[in-house]
C-alpha positions in Angstrom: 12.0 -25.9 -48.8 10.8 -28.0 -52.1 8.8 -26.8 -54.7 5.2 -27.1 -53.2 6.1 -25.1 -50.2 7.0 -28.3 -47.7 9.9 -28.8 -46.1 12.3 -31.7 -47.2 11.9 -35.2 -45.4 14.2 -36.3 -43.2 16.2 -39.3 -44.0 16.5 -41.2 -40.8 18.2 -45.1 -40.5 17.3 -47.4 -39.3 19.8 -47.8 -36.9 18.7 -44.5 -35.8 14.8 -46.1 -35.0 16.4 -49.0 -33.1 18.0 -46.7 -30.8 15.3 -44.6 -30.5 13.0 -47.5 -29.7 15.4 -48.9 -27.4 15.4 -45.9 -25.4 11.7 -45.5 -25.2 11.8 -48.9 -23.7 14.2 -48.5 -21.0 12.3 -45.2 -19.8 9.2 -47.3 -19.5 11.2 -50.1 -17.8 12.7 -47.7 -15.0 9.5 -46.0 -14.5 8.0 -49.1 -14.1 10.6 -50.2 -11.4 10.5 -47.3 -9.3 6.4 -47.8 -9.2 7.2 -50.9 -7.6 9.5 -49.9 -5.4 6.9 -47.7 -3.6 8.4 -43.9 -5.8 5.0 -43.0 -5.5 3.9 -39.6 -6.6 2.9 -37.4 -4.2 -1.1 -36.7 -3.6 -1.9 -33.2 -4.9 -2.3 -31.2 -0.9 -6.3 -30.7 -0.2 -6.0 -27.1 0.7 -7.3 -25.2 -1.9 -5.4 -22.3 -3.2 -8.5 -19.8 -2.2 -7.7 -20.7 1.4 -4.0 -19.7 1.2 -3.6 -16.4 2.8 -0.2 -14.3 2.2 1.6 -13.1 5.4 0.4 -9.7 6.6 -2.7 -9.5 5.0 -4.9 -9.9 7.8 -3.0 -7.3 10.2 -3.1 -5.0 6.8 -6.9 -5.7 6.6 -7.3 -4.5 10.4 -5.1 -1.5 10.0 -7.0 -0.1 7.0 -10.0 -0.8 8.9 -8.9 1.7 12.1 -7.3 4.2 9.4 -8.8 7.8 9.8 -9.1 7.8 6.4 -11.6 5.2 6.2 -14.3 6.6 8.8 -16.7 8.7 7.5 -17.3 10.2 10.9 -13.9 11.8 11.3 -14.4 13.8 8.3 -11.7 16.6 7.9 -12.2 20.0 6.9 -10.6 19.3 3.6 -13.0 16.2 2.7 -16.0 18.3 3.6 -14.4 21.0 1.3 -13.9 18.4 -1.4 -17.5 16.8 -0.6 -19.1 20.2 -1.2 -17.3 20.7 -4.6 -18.4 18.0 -5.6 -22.3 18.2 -4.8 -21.7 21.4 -6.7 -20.0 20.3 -9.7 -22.5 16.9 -9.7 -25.1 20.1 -9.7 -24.1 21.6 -12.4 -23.6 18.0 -14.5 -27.1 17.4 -13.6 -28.1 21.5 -15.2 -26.4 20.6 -17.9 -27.4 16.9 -19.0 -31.0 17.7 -18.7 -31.3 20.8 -21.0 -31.9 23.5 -18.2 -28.1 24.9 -18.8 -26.3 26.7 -16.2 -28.0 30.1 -14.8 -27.2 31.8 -12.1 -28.8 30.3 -9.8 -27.5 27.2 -10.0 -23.9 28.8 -10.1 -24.2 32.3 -8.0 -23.4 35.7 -10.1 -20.1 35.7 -9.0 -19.1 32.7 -10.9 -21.2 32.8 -13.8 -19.8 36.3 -14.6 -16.1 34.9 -14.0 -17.3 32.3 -16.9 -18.7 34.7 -19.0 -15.8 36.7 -19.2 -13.2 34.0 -19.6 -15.2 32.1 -21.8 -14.1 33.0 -26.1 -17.4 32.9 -27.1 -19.2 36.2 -27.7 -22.6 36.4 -26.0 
């Protein structure tokens, strides 16, 4: 680099600009040839790329919809279990957010005794 921070000129012939220009010309020359002899680009396709589907996903989309897992009428004990821990624990969120704090009846007496006991803090 020079002294002000720019980086040296290139010293190009003119030889070098003939051939250059030369060049430029012929690419315009074939490109103009090939235009006449009917190269035409091809015309972009009209179907959108929203309406491309990949392969499967419509026989996907119909098993998910007849999977057991997806009907809230086959509930299993085990998602009625969670669904219940949940109300509870959404509950106690709800006791908690909105100053009330946890008592027992919100929790039961077996419970809240459990977190009294485990808890560090000395009540």
């Amino acid at each position: 680099m020079s002294e002000k921070g720019k980086p040296p000129l290139l010293e190009v012939g003119v030889s070098s600009l003939l051939n250059l220009k030369a060049e430029i010309e012929r690419a315009h020359e074939e490109s103009k040839r090939k235009s006449a002899a009917g190269h035409k680009r091809k015309p972009a396709s009209a179907v959108a790329v929203s309406d491309i589907r990949n392969k499967g996903v419509d026989q996907r989309a119909q098993r998910d919809l007849l999977s057991p897992h997806n009907n809230p009428a086959s509930e299993s004990p085990s998602s009625s279990h969670v669904k219940q821990a949940l109300e509870k624990k959404a509950e106690i969120y709800d006791a908690l957010t909105s100053g009330r704090g946890i008592s027992a009846d919100v929790l039961g007496d077996e419970q809240m005794s459990r977190i009294l006991d485990e808890s560090s803090v000395d009540f």
